[in-house]
Backbone bond lengths (Angstrom), bond angles and torsions (degrees), N, CA, C in turn:
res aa  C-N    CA-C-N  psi(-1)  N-CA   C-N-CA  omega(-1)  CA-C   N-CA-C  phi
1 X - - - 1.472 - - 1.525 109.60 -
2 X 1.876 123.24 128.89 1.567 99.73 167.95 1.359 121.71 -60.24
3 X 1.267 92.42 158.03 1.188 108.40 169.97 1.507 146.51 -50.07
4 X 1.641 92.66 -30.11 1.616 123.41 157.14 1.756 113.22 -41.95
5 X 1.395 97.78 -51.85 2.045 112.93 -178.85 1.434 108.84 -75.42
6 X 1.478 113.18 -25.09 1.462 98.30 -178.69 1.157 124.92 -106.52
7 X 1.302 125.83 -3.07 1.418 129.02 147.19 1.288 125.39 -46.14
8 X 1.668 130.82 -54.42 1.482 108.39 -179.48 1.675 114.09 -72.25
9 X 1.037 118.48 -16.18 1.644 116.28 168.12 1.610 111.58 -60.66
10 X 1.464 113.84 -47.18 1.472 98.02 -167.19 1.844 90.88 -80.76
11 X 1.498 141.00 8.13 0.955 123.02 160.44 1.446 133.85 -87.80
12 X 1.518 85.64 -8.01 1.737 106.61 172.26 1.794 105.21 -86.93
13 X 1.110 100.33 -32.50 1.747 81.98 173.60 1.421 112.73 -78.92
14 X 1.839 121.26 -48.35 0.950 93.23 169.19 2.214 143.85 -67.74
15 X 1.316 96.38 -1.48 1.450 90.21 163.25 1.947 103.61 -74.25
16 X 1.400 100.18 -41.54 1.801 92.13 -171.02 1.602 102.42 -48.78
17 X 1.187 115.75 -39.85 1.887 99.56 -158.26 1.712 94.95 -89.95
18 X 1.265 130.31 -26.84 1.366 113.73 174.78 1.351 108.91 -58.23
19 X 1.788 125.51 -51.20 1.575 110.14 164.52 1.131 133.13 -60.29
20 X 1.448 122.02 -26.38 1.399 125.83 148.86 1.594 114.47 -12.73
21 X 1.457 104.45 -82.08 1.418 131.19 178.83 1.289 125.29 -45.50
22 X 1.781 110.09 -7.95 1.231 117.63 171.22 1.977 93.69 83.40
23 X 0.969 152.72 -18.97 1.441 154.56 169.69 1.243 112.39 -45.88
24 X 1.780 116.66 128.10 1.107 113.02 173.16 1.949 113.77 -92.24
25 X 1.376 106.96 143.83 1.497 80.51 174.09 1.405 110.02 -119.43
26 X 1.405 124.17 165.37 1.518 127.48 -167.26 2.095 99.69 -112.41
27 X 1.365 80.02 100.69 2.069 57.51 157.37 1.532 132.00 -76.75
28 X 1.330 116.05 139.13 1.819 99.25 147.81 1.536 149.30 -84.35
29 X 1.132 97.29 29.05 1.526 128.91 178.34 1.363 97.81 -62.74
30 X 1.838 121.10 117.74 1.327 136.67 -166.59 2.186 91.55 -77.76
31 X 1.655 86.93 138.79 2.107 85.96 156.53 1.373 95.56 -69.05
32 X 1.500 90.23 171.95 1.454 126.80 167.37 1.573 86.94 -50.06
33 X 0.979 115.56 169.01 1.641 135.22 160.34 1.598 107.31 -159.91
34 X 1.211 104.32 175.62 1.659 106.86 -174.16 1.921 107.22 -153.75
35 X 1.686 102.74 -56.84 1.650 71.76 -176.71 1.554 92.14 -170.51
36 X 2.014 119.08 153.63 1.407 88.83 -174.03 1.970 93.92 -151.45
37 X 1.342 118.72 141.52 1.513 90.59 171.73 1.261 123.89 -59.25
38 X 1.590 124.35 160.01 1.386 110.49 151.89 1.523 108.38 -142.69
39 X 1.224 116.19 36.14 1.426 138.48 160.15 1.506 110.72 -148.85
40 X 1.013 114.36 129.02 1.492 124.51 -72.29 1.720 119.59 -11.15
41 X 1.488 109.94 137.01 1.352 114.21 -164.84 1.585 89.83 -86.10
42 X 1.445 118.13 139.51 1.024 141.75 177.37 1.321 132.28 -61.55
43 X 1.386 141.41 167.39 1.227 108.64 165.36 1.421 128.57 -112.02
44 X 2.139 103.89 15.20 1.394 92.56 156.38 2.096 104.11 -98.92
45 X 1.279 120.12 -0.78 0.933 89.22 163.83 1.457 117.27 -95.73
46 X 1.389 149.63 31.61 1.214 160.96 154.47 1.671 101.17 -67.63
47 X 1.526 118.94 -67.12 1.357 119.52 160.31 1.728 115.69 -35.66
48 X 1.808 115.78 -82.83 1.147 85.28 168.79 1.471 146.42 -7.32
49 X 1.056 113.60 -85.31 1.559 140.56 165.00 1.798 98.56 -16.70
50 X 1.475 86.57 -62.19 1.919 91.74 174.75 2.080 94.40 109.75
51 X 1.528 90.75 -3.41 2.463 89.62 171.52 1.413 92.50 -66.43
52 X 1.627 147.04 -32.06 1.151 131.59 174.08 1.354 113.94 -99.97
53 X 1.081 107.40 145.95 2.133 94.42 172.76 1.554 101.66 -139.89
54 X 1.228 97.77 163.07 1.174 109.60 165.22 1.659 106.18 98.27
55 X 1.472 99.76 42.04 1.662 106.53 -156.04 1.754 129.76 -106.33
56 X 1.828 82.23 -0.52 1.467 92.74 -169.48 1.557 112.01 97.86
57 X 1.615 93.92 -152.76 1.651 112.09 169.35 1.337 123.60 -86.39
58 X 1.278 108.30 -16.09 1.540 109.77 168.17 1.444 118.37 -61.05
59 X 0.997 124.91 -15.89 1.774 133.16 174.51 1.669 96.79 -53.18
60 X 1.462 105.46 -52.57 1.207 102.38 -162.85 1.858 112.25 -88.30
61 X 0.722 126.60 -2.44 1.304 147.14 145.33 1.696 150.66 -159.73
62 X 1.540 79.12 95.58 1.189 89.25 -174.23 1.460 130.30 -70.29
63 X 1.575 133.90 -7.69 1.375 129.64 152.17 1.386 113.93 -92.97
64 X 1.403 123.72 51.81 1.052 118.48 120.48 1.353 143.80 -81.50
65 X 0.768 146.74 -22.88 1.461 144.36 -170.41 1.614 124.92 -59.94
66 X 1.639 89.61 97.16 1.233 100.44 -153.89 1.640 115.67 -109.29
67 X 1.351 151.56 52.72 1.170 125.67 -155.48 1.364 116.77 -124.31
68 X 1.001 149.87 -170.40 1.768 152.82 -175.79 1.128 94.11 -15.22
69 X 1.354 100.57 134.71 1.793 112.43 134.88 1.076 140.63 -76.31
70 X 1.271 159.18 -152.35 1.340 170.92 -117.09 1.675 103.47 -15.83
71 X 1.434 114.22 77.32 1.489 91.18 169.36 1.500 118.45 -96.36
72 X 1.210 136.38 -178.24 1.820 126.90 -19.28 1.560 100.29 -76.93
73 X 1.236 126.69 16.43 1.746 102.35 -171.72 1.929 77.91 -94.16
74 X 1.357 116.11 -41.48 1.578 95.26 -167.67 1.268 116.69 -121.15
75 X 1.343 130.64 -143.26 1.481 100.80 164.21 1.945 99.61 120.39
76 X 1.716 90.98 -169.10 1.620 80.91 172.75 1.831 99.09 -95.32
77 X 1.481 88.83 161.12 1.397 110.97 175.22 1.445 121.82 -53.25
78 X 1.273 132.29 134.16 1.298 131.35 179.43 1.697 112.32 -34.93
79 X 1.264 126.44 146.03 1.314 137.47 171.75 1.343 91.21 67.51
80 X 0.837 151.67 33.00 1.829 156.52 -179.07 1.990 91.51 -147.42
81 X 1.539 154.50 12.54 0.955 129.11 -132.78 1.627 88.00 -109.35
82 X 1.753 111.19 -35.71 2.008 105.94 -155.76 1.734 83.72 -77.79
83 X 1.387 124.75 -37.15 1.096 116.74 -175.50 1.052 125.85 -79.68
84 X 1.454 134.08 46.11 1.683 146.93 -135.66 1.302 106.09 -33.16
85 X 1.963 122.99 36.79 1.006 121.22 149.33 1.276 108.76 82.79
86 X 1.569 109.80 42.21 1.302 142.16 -178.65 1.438 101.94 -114.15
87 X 1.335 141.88 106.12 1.111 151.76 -171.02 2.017 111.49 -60.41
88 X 0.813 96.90 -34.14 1.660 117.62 -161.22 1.428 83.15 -82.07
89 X 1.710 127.67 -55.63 1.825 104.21 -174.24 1.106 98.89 -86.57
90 X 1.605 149.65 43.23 1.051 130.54 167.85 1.385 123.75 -51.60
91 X 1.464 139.70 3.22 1.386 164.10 167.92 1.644 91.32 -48.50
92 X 1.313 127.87 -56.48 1.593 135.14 -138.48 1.783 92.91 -84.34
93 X 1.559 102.30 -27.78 1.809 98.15 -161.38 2.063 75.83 -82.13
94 X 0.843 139.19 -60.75 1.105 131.68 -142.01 1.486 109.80 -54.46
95 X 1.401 123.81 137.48 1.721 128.06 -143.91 2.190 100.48 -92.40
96 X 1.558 87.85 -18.71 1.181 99.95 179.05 1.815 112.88 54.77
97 X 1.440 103.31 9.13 1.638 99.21 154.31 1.695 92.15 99.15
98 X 1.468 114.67 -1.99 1.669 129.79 172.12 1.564 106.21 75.01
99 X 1.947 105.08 43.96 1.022 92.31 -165.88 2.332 88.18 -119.69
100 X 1.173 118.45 2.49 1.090 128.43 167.28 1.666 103.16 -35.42
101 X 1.462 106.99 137.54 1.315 123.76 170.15 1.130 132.63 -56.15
102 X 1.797 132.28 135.60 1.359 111.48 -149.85 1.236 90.73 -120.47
103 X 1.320 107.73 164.98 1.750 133.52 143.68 1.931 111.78 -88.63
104 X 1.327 94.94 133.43 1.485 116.75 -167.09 1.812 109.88 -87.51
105 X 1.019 121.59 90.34 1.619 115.81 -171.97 0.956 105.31 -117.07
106 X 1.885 119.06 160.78 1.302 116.02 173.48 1.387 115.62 -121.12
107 X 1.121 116.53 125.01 1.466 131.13 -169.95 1.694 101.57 -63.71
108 X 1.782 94.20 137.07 1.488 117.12 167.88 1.507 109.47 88.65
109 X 1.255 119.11 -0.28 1.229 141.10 149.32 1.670 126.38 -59.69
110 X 1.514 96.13 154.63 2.030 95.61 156.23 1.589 100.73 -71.43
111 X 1.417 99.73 160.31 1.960 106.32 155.03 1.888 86.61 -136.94
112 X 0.977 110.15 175.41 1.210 149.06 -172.63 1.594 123.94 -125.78
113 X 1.632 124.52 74.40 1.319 117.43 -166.26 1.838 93.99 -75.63
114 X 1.544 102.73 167.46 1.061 102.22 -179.28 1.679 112.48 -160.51
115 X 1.749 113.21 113.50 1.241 106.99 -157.79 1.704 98.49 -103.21
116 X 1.379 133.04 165.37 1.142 141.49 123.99 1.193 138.46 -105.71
117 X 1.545 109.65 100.27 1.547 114.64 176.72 1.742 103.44 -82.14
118 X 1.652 83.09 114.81 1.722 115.04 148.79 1.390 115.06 -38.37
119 X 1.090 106.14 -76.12 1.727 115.90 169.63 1.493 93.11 -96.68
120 X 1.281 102.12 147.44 1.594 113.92 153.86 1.470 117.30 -78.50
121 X 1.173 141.72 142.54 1.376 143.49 163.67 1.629 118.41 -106.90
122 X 1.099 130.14 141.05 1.854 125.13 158.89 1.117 80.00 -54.57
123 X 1.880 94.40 141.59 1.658 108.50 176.58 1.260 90.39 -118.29
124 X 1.498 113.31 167.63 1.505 141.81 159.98 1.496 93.63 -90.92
125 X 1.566 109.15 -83.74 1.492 109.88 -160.24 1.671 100.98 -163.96
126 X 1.304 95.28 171.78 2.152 95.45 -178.28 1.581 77.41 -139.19
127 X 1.411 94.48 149.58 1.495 125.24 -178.54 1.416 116.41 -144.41
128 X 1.310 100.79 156.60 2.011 88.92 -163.65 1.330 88.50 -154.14
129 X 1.358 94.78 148.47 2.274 112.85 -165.92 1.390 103.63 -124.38
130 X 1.525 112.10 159.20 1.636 102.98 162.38 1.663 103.15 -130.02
131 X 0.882 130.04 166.76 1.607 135.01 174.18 1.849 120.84 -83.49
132 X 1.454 106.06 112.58 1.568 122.88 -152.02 2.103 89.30 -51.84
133 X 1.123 106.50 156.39 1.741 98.16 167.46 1.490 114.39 -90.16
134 X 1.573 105.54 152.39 1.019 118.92 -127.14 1.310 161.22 55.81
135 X 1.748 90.12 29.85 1.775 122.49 179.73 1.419 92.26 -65.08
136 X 1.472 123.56 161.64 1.429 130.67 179.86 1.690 85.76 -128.61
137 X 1.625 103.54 107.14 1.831 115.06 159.62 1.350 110.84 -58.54
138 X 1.491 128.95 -14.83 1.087 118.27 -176.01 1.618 125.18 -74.70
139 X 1.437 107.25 -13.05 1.137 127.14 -155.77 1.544 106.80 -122.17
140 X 1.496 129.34 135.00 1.167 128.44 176.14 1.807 121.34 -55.65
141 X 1.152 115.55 153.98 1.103 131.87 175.20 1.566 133.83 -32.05
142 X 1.362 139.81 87.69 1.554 117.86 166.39 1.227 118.48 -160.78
143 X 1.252 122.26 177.21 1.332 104.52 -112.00 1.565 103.82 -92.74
144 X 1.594 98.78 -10.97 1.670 86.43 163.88 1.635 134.84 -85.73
145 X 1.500 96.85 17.36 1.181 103.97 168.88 1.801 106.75 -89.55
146 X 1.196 114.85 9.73 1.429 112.27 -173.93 1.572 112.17 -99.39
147 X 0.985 141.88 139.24 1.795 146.36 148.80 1.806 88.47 -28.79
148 X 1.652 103.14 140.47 1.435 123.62 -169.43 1.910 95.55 -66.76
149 X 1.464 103.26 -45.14 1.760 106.86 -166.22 0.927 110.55 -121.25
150 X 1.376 114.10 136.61 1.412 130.45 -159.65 2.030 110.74 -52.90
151 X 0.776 115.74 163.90 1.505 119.89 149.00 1.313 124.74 -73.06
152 X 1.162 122.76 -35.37 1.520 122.85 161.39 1.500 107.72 -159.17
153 X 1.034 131.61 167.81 1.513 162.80 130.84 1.474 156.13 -76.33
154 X 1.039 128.99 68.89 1.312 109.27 -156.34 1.625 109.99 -109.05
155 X 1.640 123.43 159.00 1.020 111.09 -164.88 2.247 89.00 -99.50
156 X 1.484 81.72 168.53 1.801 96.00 -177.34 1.758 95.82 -103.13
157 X 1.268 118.50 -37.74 1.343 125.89 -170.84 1.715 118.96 65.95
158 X 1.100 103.57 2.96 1.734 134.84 163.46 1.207 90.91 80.22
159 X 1.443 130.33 42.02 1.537 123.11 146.02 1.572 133.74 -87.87
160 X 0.714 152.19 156.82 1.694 159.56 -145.47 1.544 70.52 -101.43
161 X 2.146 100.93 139.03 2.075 112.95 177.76 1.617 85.74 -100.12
162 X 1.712 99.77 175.61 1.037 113.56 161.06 1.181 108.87 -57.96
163 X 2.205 119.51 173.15 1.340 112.82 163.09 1.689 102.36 -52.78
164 X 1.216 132.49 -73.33 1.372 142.21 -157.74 1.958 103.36 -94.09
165 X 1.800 104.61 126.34 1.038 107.48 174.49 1.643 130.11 -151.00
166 X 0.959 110.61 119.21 1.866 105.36 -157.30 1.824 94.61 -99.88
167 X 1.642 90.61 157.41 1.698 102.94 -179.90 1.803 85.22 -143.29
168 X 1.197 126.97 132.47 1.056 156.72 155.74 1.848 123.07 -81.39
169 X 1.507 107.08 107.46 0.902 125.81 -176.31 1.941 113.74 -127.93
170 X 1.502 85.30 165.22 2.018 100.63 -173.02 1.166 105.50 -94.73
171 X 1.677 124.34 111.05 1.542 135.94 -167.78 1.659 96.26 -74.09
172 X 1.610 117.15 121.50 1.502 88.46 -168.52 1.452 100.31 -93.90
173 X 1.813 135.37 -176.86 1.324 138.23 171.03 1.124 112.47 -17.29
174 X 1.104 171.90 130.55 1.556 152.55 95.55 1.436 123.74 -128.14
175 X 1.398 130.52 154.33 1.518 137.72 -173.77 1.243 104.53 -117.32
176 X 1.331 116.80 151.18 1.510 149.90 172.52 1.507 103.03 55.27
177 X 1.261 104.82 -166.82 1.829 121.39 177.67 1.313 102.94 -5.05
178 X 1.258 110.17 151.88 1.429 122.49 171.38 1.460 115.92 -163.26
179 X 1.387 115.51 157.10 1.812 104.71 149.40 1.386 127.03 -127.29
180 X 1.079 133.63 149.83 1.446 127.74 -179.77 1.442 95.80 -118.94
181 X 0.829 98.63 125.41 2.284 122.11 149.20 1.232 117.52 -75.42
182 X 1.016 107.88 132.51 1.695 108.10 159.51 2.080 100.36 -133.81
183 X 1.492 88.85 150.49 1.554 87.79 -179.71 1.791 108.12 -134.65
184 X 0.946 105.85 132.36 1.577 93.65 -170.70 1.761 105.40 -121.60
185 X 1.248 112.73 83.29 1.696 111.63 169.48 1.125 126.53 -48.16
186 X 1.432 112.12 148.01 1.379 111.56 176.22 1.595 122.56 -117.00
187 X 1.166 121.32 130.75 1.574 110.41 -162.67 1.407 120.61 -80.22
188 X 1.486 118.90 -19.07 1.297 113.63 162.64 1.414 128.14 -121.59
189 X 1.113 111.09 54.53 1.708 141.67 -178.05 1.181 108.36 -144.47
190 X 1.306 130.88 153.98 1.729 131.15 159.91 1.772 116.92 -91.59
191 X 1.819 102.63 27.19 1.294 127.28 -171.63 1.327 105.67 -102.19
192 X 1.235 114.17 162.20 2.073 138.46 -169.34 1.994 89.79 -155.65
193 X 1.907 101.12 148.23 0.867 94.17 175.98 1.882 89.60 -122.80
194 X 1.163 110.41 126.33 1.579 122.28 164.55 1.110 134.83 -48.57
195 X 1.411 155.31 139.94 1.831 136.95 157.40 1.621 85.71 -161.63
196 X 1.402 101.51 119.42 1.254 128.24 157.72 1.630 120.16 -72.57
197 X 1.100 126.91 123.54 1.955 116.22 173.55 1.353 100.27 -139.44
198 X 1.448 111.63 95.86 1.582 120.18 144.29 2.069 116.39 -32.07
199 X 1.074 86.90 137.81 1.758 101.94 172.52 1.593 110.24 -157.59
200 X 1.823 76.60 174.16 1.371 95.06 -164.44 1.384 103.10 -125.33
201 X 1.590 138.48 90.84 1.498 123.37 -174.78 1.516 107.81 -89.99
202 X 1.352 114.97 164.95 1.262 114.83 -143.92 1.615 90.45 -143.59
């Protein structure tokens, strides 16, 4: 028999006798993933990274965060928003007392968001928010804690992005703490991918 055919058999016995043995086994077989900022660095990729801890499963993938589209009319539910209302990263909504790790920006400036899709998706469009002043970090996410109009917009034109893709936007006036949104729709899903990034404008 080749050799090709007899390999998954002797992998079927050896899974039988490791359960035999009562042994659990762990694969390292990556999730799905899809897409995540890292300009502004996020705050499940901050976990990743391991500068935040204590984050759950989002450590281990952080472009997931995947939930409704159409935001702010739809979307996830207020205080459900960094975690696009994915129960399992509920780590990301938690305000952590507004003590989450920052990105350092300077107000009245360009910034440069910058995503990497894992998978590529047909896009609709990516949209990006900042937090109105007198946002309270202490407190989870929603959406009237956000500025009414976006910071920028961009259209997807429902083509599949590069892995890596930046949109350039106008940082408007503001001092200290902050949050930025980014939302990245998908055009043939009823899915958005989320990333929350705490800052610090200066």
């Amino acid at each position: 028999m080749p050799a090709n055919l007899r390999t998954p058999r002797k992998r079927t016995f050896a899974y039988a006798a490791v359960a035999a043995a009562g042994i659990t086994m762990v694969t390292t077989a990556p999730a799905l993933s899809h897409g995540y900022t890292t300009a502004p660095i996020s705050r499940a990729l901050f976990c990743q990274k391991g500068t935040a801890r204590n984050c759950g499963e989002i450590q281990y993938e952080p472009s997931s965060v995947e939930g409704p589209k159409g935001f702010p009319q739809r979307g996830p539910r207020d205080g459900t928003i960094c975690a696009g209302g994915v129960g399992r990263f509920k780590q990301l909504d938690d305000p952590r007392n507004g003590q989450w790790p920052t990105n350092k920006l300077t107000s009245g400036q360009s910034f440069t968001f910058t995503w990497r899709h894992a998978v590529p998706h047909a896009t609709t469009s990516w949209h990006y928010y900042v937090t109105k002043d007198g946002w309270d970090p202490t407190k989870p996410l929603t959406r009237a804690d956000l500025e009414s109009k976006p910071l920028g917009t961009f259209s997807g034109g429902g083509r599949r992005p590069p892995s890596t893709l930046s949109h350039e936007v106008a940082l408007p006036p503001k001092q200290g703490r902050h949050l930025l949104l980014a939302v990245w729709d998908i055009a043939d899903t009823g899915n958005a991918f989320y990333q929350c990034s705490d800052v610090e404008f200066s």
